[in-house]
N, C-alpha and C positions, 0 to 999 in steps of 0.2 A: 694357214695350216696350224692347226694347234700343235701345240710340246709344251712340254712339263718345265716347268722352270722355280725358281726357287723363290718365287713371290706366291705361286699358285700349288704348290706342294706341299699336303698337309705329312705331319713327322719330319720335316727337316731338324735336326738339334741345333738350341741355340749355343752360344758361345759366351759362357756369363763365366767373368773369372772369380775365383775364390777370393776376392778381396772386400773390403768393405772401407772406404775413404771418407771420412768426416770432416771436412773442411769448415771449424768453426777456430775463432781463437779463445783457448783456454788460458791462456793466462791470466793470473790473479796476486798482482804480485802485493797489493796493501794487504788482503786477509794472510797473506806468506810473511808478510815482516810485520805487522802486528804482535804486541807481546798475546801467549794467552794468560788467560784467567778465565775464573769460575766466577758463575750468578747463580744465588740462590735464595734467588725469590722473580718476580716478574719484573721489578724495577729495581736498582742496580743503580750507585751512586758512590763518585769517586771525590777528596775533599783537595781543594787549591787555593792559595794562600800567598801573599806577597811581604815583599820587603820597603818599609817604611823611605819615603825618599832620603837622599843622602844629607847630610846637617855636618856643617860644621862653624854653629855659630862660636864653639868654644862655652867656657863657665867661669864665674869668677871665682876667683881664689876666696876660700873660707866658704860658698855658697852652700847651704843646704839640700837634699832631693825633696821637694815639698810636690812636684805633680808627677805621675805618674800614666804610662801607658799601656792601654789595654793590647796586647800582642797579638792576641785571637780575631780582632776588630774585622780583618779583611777575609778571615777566612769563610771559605761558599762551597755548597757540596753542589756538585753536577752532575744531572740521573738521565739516565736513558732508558727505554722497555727494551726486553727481549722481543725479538721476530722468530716467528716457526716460520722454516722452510722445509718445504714439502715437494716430494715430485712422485707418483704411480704412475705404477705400469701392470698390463693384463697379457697374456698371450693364451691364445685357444688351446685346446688340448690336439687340436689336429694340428695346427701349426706348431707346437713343439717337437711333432714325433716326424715334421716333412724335414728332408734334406735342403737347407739353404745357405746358397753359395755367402762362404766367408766369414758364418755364423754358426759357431758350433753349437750351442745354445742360443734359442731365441730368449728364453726368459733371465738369463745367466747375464748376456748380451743386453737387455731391458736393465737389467739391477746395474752393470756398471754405466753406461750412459745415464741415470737417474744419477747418479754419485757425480757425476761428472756436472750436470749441468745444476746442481745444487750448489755446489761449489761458485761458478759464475752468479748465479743466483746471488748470493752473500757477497760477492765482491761488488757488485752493480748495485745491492743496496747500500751498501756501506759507503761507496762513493759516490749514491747522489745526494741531491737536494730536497730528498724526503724529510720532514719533518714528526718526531714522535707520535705515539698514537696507542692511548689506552683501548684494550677490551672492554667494549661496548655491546657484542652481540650484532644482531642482525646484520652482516654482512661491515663488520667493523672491526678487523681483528687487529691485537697488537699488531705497533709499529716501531721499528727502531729508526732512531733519528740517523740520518747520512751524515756522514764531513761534511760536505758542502754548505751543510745546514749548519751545523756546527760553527761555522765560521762565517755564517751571517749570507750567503748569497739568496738573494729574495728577502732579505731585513732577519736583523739580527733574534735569535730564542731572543723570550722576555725572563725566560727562565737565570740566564747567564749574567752574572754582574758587568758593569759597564769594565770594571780593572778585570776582567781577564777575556773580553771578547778577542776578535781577526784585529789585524789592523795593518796585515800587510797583506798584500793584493793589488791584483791590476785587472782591468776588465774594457782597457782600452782596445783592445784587436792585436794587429800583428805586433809579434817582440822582439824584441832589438836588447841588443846586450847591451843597454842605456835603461832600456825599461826592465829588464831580469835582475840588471842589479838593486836596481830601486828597490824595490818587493825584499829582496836578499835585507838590505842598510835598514830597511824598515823592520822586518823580524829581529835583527839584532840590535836595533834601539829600544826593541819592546824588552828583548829578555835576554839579549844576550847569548843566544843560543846555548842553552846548559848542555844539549844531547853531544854538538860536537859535530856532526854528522845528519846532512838532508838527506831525504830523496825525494827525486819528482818523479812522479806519475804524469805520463804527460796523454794527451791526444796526439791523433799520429801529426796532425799538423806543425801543431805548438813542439814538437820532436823537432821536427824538420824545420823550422824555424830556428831553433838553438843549434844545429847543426850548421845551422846559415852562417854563426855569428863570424865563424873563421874564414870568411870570403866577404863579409859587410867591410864597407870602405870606412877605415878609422879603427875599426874594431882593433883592440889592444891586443888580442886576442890572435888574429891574424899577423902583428908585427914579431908577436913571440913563437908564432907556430906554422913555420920556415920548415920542410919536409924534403928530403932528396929521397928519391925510392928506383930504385933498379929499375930499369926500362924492361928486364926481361920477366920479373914478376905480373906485370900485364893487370894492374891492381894500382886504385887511387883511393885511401882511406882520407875520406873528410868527415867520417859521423864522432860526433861526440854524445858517450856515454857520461863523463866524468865533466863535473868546472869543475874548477877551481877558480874562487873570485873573491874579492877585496872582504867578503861578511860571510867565509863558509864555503866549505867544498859539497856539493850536491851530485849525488849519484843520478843517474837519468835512466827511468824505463817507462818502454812504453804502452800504453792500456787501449783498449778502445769500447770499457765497463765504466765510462766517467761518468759520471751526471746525465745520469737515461732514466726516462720516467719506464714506469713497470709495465712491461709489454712488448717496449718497442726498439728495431733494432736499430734506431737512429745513433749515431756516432758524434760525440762532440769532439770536435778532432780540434779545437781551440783549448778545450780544458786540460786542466793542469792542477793535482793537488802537490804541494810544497810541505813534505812530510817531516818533522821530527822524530823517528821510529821510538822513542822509547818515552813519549808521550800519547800513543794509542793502544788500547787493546780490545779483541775480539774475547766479552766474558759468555762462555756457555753452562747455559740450564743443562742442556742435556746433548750429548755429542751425536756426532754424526752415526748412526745407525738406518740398516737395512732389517723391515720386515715383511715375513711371507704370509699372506693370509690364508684363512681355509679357502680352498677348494671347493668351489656349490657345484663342480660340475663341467665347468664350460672351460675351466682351464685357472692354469698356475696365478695368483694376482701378489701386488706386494706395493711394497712404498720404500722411500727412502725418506728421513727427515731429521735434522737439524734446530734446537732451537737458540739461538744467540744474539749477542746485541753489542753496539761499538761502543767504547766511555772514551773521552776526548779528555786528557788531563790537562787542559787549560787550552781552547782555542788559541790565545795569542803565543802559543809555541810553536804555532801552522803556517800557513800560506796557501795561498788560491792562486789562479788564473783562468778565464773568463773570458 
């Protein structure tokens, strides 16, 4: 017997809620602690310079200054290009005027997701292992050099002097607070840490590894970090944001924008950049701006774009992991 049922009934109303859920992660937190600055030109160069090893043969009494030393000898400028970042967007002239659930403007709604994911854009380049890249034309646009590059993973710029390349890093696999500190005694034999203050960007892995360190058998870390917590709070905190360790206290967040080639949504969940914040900066040509173009007809069109570039004031003030 036939009857009408709600697979075979045409006008039934669907049930679409006024929401709209974007499940992407945005956070960016190197381009957010980055100092900024201004580029104004295409290539953009910042100068570093060291200090003479330490002497103390002494002089003899009565001795003359008969040689002298050139001070300037070590000093190296280090350049990077700006990158355009660009994202368009188009919406029809009928689909701007239909009612869609959760979008009060479709075009309005286009401009803030272009902003949004321009943003990612810049931190994904900045933290990978792109290497610079002049304006050439035919399908060759600038490129700004990544950290990762910076600090030598895939062999080191020839651009960079050998006294201020990386030289702490590990790219051994899993970490152990035996191999975290290593990397740590190795930045501060190079320089000392002048900032005072790391941060790592980590992969979600290499997170959860440092997080391991207070449950690793031996870990020193574990005999100091003895917890008694209310049975009725129904909550066990073992993550760690913060070390604190023998060569520097390191804030800890996490990214999953590491060292990704362009395009692809592959996650390096081992990486890890080892930041001194007040040796990076994002310098911008021309800031973040939205524009709308004419109208030919078929609907509202626009862009959003960004053009900037990272300067690394001395790789060996950084850290990697790998």
């Amino acid at each position: 017997m036939a009857k009408a049922a709600s697979y075979n009934t045409a006008g039934n109303r669907e049930d679409l809620t006024d929401v709209l859920t974007i499940l992407e992660p945005e956070s960016t937190p190197f381009v957010s602690m980055a100092k900024k600055a201004t580029a104004s030109g295409t290539f953009f160069e910042v100068q570093v310079d060291d200090l003479a090893v330490a002497s103390f043969d002494g002089v003899n009494e009565g001795e003359d200054v008969t040689s002298f030393d050139n001070k300037a000898a070590n000093r190296a400028r280090i350049g990077n290009y700006v990158q355009k970042f660009r994202r368009s967007y188009a919406v029809s002239d009928i689909q701007e005027l239909v009612d869609t659930a959760g979008v009060a403007s479709e075009f309005a709604n286009s401009e803030a997701k272009a902003v949004r994911e321009i943003k990612r854009d810049m931190e994904a380049a900045v933290c990978s292992a792109q290497d610079r890249q002049a304006d050439s034309g035919a399908g060759a646009p600038y490129k700004t050099r990544g950290m990762f590059k910076f600090l030598g993973l895939g062999g080191q710029p020839s651009d960079i002097p050998a006294a201020f390349q990386n030289v702490a890093n590990d790219t051994t696999g899993t970490q152990t607070e035996t191999t975290f500190n290593s990397v740590l005694q190795e930045l501060y034999e190079a320089n000392g840490m002048p900032g005072g203050q790391l941060t790592l960007i980590a992969g979600p892995t290499l997170k959860k590894e440092i997080s391991d360190f207070a449950r690793q058998e031996g870990s020193t870390t574990a005999l100091s970090f003895q917890v008694t917590q209310p049975a009725e709070s129904k909550k066990i905190t073992l993550s760690v944001n913060f070390y604190e360790g023998d060569f520097g206290n390191v804030a800890i967040v996490p990214s999953t924008l590491l060292n990704r080639t362009s395009g692809s949504s592959t996650i390096d969940k081992d990486a890890g950049l080892l930041i001194d914040p007040e040796y990076v900066a994002i310098h911008t040509l021309k800031a973040e701006s939205n524009s709308e173009l004419e109208n030919q007809g078929g609907g509202r069109r626009g862009f959003c774009d960004v053009i900037a570039g990272l300067s690394c004031a001395s790789p060996k003030a950084h850290g990697y992991f790998n």
